[in-house]
mmCIF file as gemmi writes it, N, C-alpha and C atoms, coordinates in Angstrom:
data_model
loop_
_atom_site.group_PDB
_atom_site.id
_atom_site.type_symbol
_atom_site.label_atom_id
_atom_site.label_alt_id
_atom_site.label_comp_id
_atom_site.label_asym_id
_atom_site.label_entity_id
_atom_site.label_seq_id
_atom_site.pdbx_PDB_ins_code
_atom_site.Cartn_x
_atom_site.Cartn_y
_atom_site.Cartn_z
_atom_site.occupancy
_atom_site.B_iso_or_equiv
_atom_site.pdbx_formal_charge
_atom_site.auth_seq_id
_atom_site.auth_asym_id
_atom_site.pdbx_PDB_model_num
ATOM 1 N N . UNK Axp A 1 ? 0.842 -1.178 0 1 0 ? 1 A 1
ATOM 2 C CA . UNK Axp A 1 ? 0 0 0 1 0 ? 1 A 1
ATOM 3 C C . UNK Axp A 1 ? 0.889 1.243 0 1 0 ? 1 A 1
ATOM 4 N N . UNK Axp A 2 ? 0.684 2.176 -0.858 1 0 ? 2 A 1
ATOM 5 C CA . UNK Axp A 2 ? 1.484 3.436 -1.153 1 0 ? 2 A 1
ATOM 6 C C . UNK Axp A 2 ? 1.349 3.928 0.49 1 0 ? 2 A 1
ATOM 7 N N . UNK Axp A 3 ? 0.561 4.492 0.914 1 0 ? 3 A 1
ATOM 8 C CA . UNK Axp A 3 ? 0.231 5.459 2.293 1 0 ? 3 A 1
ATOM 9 C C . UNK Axp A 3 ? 0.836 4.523 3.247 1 0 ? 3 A 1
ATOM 10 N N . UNK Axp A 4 ? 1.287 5.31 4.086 1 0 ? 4 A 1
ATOM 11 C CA . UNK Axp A 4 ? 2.144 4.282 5.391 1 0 ? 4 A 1
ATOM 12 C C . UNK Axp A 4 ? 2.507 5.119 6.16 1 0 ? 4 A 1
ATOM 13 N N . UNK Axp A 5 ? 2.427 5.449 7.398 1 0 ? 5 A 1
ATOM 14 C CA . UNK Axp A 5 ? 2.868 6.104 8.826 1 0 ? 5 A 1
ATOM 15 C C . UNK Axp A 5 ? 2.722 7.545 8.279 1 0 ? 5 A 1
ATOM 16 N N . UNK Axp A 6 ? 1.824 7.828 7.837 1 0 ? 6 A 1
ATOM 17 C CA . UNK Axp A 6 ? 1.632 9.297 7.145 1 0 ? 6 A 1
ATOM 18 C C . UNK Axp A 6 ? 2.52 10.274 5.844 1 0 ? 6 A 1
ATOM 19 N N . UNK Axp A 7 ? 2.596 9.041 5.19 1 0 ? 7 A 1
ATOM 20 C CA . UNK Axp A 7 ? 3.55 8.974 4.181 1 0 ? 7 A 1
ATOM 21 C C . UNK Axp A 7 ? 3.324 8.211 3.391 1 0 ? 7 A 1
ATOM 22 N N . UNK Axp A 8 ? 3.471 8.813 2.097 1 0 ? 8 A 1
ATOM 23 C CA . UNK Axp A 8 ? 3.179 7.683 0.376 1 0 ? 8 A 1
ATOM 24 C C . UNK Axp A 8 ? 4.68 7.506 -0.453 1 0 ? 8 A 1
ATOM 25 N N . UNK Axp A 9 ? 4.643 6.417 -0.452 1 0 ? 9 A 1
ATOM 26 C CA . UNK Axp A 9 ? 5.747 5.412 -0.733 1 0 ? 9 A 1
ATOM 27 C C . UNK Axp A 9 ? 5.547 4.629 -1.986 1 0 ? 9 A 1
ATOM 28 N N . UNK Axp A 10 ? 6.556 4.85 -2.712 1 0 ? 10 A 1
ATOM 29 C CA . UNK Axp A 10 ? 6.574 4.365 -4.304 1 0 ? 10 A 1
ATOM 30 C C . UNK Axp A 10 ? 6.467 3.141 -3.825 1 0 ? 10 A 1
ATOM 31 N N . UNK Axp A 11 ? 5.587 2.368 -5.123 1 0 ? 11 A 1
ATOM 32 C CA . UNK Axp A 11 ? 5.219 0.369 -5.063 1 0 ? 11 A 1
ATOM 33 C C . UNK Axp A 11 ? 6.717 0.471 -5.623 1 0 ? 11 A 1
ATOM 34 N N . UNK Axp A 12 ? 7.832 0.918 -6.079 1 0 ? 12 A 1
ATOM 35 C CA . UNK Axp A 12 ? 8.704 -0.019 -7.079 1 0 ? 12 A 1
ATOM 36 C C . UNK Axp A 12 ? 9.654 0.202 -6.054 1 0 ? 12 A 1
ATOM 37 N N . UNK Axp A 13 ? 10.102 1.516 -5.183 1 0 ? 13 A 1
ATOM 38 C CA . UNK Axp A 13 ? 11.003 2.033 -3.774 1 0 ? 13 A 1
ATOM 39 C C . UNK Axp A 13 ? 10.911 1.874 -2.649 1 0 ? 13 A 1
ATOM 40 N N . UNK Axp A 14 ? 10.074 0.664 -2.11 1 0 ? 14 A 1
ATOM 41 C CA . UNK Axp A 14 ? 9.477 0.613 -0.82 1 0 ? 14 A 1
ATOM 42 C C . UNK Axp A 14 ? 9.865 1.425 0.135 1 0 ? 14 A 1
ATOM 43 N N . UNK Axp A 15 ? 11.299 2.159 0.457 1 0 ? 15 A 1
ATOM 44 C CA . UNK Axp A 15 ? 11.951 2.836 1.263 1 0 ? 15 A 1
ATOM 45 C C . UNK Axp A 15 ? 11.655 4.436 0.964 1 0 ? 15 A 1
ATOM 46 N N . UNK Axp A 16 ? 11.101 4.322 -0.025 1 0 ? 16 A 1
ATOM 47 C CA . UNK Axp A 16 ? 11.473 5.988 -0.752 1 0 ? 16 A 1
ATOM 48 C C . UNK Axp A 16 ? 9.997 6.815 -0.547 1 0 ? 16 A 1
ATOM 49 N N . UNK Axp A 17 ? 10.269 7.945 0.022 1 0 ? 17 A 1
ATOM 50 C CA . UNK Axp A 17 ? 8.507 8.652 0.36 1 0 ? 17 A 1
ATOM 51 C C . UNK Axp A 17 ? 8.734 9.326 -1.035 1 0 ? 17 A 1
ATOM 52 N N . UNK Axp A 18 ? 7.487 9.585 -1.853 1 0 ? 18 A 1
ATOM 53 C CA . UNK Axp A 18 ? 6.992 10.405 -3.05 1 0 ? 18 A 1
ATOM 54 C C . UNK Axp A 18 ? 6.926 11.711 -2.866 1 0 ? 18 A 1
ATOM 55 N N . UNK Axp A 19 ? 7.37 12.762 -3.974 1 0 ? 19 A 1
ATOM 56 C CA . UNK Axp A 19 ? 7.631 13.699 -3.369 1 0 ? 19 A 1
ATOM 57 C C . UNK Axp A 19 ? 6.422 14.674 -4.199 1 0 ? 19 A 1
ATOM 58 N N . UNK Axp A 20 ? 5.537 15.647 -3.526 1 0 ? 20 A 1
ATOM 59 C CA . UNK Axp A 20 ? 4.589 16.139 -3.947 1 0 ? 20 A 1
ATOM 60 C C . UNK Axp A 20 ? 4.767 17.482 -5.239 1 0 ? 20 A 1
ATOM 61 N N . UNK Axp A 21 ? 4.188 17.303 -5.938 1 0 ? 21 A 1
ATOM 62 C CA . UNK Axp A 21 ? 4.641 17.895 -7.234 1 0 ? 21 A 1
ATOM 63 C C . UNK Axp A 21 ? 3.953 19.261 -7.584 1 0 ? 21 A 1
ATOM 64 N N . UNK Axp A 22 ? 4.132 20.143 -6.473 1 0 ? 22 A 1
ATOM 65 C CA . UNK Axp A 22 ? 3.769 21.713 -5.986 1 0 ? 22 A 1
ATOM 66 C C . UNK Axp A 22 ? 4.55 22.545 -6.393 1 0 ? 22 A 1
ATOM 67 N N . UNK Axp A 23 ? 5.761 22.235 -6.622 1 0 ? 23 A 1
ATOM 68 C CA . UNK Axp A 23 ? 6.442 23.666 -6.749 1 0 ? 23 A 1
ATOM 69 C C . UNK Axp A 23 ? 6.63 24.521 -5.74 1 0 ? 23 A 1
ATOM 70 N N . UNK Axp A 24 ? 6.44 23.659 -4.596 1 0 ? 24 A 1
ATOM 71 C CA . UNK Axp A 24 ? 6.927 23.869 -3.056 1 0 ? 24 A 1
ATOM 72 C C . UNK Axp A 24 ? 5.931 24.903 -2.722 1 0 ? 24 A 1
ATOM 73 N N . UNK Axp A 25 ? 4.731 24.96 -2.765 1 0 ? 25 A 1
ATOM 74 C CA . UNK Axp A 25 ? 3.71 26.148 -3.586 1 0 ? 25 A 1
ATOM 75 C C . UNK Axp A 25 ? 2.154 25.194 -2.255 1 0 ? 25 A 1
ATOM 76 N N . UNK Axp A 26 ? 2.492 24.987 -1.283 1 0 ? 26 A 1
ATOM 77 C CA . UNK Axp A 26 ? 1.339 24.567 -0.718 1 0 ? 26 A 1
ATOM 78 C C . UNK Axp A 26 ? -0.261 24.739 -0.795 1 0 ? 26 A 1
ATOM 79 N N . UNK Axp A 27 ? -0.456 25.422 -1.366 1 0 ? 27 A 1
ATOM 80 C CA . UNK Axp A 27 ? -1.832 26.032 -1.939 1 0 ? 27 A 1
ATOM 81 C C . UNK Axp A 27 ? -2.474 26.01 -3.165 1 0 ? 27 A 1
ATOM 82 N N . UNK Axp A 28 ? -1.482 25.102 -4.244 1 0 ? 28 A 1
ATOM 83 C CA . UNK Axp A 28 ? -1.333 24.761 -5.383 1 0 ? 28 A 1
ATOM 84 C C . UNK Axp A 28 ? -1.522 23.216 -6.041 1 0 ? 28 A 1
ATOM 85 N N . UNK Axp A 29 ? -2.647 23.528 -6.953 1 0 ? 29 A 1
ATOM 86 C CA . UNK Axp A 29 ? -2.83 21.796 -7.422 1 0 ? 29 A 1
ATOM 87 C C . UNK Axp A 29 ? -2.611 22.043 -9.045 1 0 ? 29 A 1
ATOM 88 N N . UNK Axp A 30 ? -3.206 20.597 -8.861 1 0 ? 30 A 1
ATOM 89 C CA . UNK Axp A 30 ? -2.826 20.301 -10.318 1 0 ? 30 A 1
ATOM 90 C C . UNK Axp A 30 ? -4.628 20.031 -10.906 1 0 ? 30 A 1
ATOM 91 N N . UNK Axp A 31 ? -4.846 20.962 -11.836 1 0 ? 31 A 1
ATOM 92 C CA . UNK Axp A 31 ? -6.534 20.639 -12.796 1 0 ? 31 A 1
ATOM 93 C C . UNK Axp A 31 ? -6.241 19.826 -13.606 1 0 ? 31 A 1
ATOM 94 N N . UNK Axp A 32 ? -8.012 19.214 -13.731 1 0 ? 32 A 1
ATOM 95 C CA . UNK Axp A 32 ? -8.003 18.465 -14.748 1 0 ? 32 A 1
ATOM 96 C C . UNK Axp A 32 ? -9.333 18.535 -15.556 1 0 ? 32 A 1
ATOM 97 N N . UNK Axp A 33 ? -9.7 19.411 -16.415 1 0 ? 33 A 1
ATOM 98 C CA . UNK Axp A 33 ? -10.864 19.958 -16.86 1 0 ? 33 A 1
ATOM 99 C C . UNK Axp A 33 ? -11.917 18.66 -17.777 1 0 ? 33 A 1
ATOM 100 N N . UNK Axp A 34 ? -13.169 19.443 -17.216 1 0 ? 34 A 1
ATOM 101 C CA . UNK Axp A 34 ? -14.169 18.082 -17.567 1 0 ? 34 A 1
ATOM 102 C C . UNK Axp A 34 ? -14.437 18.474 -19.45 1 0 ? 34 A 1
ATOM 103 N N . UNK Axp A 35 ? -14.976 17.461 -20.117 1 0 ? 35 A 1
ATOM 104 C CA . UNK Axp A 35 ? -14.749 17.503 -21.54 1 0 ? 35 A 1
ATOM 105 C C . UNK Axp A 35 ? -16.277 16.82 -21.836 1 0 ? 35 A 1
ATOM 106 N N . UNK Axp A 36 ? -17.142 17.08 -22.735 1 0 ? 36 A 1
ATOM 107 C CA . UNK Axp A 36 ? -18.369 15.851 -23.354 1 0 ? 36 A 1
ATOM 108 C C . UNK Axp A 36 ? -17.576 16.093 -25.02 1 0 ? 36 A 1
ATOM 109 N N . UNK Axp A 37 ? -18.127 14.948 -25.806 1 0 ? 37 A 1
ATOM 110 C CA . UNK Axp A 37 ? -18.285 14.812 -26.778 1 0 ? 37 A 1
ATOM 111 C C . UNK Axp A 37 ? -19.763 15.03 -27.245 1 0 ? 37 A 1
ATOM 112 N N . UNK Axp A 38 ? -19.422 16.114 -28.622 1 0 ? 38 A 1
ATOM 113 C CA . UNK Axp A 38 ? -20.648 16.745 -29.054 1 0 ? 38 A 1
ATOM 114 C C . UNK Axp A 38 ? -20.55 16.418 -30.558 1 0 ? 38 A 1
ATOM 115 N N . UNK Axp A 39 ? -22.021 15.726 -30.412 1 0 ? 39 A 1
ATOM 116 C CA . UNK Axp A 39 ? -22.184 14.692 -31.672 1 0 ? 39 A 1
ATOM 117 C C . UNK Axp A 39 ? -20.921 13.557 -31.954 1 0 ? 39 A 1
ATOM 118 N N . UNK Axp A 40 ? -20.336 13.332 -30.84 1 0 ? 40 A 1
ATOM 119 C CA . UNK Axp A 40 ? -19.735 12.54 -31.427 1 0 ? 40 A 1
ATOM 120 C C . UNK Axp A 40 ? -18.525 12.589 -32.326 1 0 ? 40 A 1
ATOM 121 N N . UNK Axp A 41 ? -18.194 13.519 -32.265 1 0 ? 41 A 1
ATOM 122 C CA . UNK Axp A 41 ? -17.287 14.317 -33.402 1 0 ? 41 A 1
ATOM 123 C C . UNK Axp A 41 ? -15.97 15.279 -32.51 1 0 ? 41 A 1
ATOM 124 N N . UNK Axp A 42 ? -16.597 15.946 -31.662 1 0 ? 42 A 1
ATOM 125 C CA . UNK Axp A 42 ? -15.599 16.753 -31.211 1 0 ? 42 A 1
ATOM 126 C C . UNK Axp A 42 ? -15.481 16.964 -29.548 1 0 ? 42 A 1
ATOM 127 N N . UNK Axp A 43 ? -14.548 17.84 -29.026 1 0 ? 43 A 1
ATOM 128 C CA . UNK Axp A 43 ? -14.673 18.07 -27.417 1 0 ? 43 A 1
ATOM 129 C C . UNK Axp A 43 ? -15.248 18.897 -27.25 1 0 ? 43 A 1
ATOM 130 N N . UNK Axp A 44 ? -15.949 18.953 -26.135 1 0 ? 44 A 1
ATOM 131 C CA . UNK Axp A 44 ? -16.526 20.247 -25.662 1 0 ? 44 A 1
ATOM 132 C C . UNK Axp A 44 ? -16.306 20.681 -24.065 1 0 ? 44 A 1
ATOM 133 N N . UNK Axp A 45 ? -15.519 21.448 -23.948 1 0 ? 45 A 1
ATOM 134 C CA . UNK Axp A 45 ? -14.506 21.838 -22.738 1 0 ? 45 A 1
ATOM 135 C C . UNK Axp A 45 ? -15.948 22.47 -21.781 1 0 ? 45 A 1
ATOM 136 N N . UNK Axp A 46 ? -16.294 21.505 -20.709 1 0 ? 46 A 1
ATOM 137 C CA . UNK Axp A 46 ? -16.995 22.387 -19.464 1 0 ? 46 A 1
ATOM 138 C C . UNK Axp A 46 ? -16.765 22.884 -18.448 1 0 ? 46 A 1
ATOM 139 N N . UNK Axp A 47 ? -17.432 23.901 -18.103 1 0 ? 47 A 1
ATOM 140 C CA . UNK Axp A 47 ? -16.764 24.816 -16.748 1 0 ? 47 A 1
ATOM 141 C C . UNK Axp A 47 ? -16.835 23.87 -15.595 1 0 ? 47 A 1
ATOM 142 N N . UNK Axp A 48 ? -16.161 22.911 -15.613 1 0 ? 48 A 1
ATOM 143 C CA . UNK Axp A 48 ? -15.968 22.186 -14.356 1 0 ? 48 A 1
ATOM 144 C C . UNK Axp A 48 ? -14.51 21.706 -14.281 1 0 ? 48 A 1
ATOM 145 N N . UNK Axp A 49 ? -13.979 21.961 -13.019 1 0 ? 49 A 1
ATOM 146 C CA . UNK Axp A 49 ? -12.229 21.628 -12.95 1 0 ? 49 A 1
ATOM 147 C C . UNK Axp A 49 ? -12.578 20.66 -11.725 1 0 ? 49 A 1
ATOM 148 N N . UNK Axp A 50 ? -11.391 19.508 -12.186 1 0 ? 50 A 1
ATOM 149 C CA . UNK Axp A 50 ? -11.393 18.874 -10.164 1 0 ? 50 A 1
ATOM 150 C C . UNK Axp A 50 ? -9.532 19.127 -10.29 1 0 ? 50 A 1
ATOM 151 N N . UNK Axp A 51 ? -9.244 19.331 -9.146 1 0 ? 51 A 1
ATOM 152 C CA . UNK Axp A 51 ? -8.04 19.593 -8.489 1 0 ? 51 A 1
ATOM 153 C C . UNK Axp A 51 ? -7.312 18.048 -7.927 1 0 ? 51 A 1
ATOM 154 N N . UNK Axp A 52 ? -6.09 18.11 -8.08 1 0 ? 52 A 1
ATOM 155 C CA . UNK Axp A 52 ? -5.702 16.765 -7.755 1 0 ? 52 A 1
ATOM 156 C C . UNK Axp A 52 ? -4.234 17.372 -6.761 1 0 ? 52 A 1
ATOM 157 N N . UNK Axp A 53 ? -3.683 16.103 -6.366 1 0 ? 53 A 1
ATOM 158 C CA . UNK Axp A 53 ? -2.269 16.514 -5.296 1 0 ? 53 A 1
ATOM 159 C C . UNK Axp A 53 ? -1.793 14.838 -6.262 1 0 ? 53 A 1
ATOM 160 N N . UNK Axp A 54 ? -0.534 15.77 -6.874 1 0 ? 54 A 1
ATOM 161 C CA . UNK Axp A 54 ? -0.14 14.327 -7.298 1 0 ? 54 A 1
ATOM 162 C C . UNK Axp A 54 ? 1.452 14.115 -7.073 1 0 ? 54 A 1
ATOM 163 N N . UNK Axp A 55 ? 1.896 13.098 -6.52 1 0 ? 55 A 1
ATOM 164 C CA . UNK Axp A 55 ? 3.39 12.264 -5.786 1 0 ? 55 A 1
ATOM 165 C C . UNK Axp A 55 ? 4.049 12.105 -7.091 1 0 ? 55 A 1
ATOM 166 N N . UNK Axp A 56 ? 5.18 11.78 -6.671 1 0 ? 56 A 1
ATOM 167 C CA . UNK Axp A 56 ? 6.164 10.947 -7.948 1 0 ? 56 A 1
ATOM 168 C C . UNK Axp A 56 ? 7.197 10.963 -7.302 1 0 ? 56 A 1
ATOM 169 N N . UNK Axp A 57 ? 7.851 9.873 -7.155 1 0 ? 57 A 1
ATOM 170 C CA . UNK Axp A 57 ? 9.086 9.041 -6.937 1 0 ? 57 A 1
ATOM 171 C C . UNK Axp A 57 ? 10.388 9.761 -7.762 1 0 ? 57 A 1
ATOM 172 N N . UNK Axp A 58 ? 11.304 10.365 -6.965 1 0 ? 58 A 1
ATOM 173 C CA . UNK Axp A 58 ? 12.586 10.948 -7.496 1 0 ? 58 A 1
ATOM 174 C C . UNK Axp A 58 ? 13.3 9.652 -8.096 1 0 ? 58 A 1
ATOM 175 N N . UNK Axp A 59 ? 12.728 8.271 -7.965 1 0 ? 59 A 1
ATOM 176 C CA . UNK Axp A 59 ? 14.254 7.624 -8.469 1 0 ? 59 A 1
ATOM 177 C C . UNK Axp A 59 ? 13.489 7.173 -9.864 1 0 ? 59 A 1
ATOM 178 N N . UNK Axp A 60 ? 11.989 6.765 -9.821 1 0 ? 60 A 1
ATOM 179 C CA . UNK Axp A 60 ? 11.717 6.169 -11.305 1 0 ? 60 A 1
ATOM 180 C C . UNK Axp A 60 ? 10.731 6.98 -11.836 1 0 ? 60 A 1
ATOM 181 N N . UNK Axp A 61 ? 9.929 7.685 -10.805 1 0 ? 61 A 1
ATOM 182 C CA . UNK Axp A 61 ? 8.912 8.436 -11.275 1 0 ? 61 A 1
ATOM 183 C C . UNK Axp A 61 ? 7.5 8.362 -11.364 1 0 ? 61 A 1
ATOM 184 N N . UNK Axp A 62 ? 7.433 6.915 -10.724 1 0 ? 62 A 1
ATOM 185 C CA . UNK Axp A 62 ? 5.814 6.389 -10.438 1 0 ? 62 A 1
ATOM 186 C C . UNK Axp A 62 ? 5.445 7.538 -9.922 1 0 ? 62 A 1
ATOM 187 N N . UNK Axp A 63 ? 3.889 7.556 -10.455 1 0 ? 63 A 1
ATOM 188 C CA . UNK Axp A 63 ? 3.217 8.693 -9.755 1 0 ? 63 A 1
ATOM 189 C C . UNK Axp A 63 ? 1.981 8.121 -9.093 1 0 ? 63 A 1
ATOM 190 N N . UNK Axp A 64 ? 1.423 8.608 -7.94 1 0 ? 64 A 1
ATOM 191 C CA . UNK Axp A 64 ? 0.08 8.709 -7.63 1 0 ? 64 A 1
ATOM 192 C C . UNK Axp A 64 ? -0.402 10.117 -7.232 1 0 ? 64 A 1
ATOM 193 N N . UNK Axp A 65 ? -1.704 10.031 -7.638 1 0 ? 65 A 1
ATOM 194 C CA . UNK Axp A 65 ? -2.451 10.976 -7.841 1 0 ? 65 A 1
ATOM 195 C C . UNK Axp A 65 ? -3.265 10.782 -6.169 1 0 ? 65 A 1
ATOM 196 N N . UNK Axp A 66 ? -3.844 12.121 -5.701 1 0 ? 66 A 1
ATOM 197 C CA . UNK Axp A 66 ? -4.822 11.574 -5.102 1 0 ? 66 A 1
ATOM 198 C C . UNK Axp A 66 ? -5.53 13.124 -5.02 1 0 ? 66 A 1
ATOM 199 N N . UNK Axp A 67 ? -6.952 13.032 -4.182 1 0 ? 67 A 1
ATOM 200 C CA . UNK Axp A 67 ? -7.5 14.511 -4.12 1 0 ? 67 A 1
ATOM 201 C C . UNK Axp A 67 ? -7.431 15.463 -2.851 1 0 ? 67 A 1
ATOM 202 N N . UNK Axp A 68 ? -7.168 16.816 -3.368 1 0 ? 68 A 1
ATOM 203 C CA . UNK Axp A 68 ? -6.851 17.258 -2.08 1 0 ? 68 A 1
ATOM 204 C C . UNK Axp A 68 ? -8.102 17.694 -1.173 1 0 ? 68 A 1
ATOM 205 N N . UNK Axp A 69 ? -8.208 18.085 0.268 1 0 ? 69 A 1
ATOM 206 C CA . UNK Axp A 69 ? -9.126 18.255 1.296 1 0 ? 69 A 1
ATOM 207 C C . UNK Axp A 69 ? -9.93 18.958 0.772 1 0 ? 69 A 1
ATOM 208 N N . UNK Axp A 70 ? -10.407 19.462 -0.472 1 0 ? 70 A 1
ATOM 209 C CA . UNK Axp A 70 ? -11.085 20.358 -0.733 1 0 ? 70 A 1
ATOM 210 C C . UNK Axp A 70 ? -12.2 19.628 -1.341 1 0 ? 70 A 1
ATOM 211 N N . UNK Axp A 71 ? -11.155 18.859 -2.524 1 0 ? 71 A 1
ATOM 212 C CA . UNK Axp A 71 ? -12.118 17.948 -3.518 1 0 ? 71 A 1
ATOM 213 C C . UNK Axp A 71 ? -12.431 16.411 -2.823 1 0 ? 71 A 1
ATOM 214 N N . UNK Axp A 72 ? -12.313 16.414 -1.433 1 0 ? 72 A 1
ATOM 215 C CA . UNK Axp A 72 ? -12.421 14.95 -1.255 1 0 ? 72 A 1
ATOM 216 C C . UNK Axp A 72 ? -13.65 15.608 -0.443 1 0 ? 72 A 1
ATOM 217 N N . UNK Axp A 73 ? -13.809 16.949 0.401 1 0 ? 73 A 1
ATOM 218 C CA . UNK Axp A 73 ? -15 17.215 1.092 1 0 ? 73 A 1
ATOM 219 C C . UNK Axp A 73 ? -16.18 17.264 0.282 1 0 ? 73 A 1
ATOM 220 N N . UNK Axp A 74 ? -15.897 17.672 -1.214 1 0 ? 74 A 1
ATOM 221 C CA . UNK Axp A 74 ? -16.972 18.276 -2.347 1 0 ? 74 A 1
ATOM 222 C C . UNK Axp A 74 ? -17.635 16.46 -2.544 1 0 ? 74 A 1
ATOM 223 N N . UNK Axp A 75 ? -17.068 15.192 -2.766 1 0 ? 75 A 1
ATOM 224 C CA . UNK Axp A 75 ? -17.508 14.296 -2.635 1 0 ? 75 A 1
ATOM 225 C C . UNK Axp A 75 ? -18.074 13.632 -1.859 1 0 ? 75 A 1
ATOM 226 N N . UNK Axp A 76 ? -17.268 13.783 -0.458 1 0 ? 76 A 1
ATOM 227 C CA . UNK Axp A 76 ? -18.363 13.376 0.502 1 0 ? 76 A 1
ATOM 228 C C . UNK Axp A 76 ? -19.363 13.732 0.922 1 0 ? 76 A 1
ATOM 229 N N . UNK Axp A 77 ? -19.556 14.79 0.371 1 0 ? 77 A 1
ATOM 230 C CA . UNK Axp A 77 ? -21.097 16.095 0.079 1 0 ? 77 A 1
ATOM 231 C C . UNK Axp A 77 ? -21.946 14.873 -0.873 1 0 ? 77 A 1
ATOM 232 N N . UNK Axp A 78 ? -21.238 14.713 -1.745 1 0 ? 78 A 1
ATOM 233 C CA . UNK Axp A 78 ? -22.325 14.283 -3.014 1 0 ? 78 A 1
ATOM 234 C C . UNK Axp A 78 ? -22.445 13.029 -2.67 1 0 ? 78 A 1
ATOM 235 N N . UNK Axp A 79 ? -21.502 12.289 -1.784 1 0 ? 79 A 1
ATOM 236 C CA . UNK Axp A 79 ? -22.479 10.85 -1.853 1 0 ? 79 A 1
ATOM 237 C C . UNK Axp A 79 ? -23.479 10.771 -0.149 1 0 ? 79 A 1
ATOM 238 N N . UNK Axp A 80 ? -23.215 11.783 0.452 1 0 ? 80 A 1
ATOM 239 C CA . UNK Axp A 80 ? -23.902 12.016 1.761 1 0 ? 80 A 1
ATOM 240 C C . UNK Axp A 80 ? -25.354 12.422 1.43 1 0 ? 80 A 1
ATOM 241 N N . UNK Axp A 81 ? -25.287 12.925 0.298 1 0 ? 81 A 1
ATOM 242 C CA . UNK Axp A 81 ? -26.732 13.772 -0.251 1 0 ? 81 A 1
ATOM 243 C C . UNK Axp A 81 ? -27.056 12.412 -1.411 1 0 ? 81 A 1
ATOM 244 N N . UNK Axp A 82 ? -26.827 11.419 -1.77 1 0 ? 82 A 1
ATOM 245 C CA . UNK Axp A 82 ? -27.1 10.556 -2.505 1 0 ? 82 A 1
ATOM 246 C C . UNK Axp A 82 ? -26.752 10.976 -4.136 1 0 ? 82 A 1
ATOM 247 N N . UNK Axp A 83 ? -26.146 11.397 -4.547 1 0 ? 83 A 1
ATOM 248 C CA . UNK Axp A 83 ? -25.703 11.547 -5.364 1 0 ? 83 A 1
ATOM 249 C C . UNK Axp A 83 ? -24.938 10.812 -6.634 1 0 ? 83 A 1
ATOM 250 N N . UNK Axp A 84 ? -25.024 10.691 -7.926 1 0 ? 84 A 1
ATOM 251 C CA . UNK Axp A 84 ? -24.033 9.225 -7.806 1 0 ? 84 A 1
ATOM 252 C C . UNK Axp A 84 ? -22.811 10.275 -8.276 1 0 ? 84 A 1
């Protein structure tokens, strides 16, 4: 399991904690903008962003992603309210 004693740990470095990919910038994520396909044919960029906090391993570069306190509260909203 990556997470361990309050710390995420590359699967390939067992020893090695992941290092968060901020830009040393604590207040700073990484978007990932929502998209539909219209007709089938093309993208269509919607005003919806989710924010991510994503790790990566200095020796190979595995990454994990995960969401930060903001976007993990906005979910537990939506499945508390039944939401899918």
């Amino acid at each position: 399991m990556p997470k361990r004693d309050n710390g995420i740990f590359c699967v390939n470095h067992p020893e090695t904690e992941l290092r968060i990919l901020n830009e040393d910038q604590p207040d700073t994520f990484h978007a990932i903008r929502l998209a539909s396909l219209v007709y089938g044919k093309r993208l269509q960029m919607e005003n919806k962003s989710t924010l991510f906090d994503i790790y990566a391993c200095p020796r190979c570069g595995y990454v994990e992603i995960y969401l930060p306190p903001q976007e993990l509260r906005l979910l537990e909203e939506r499945v508390k309210g039944g939401k899918p």
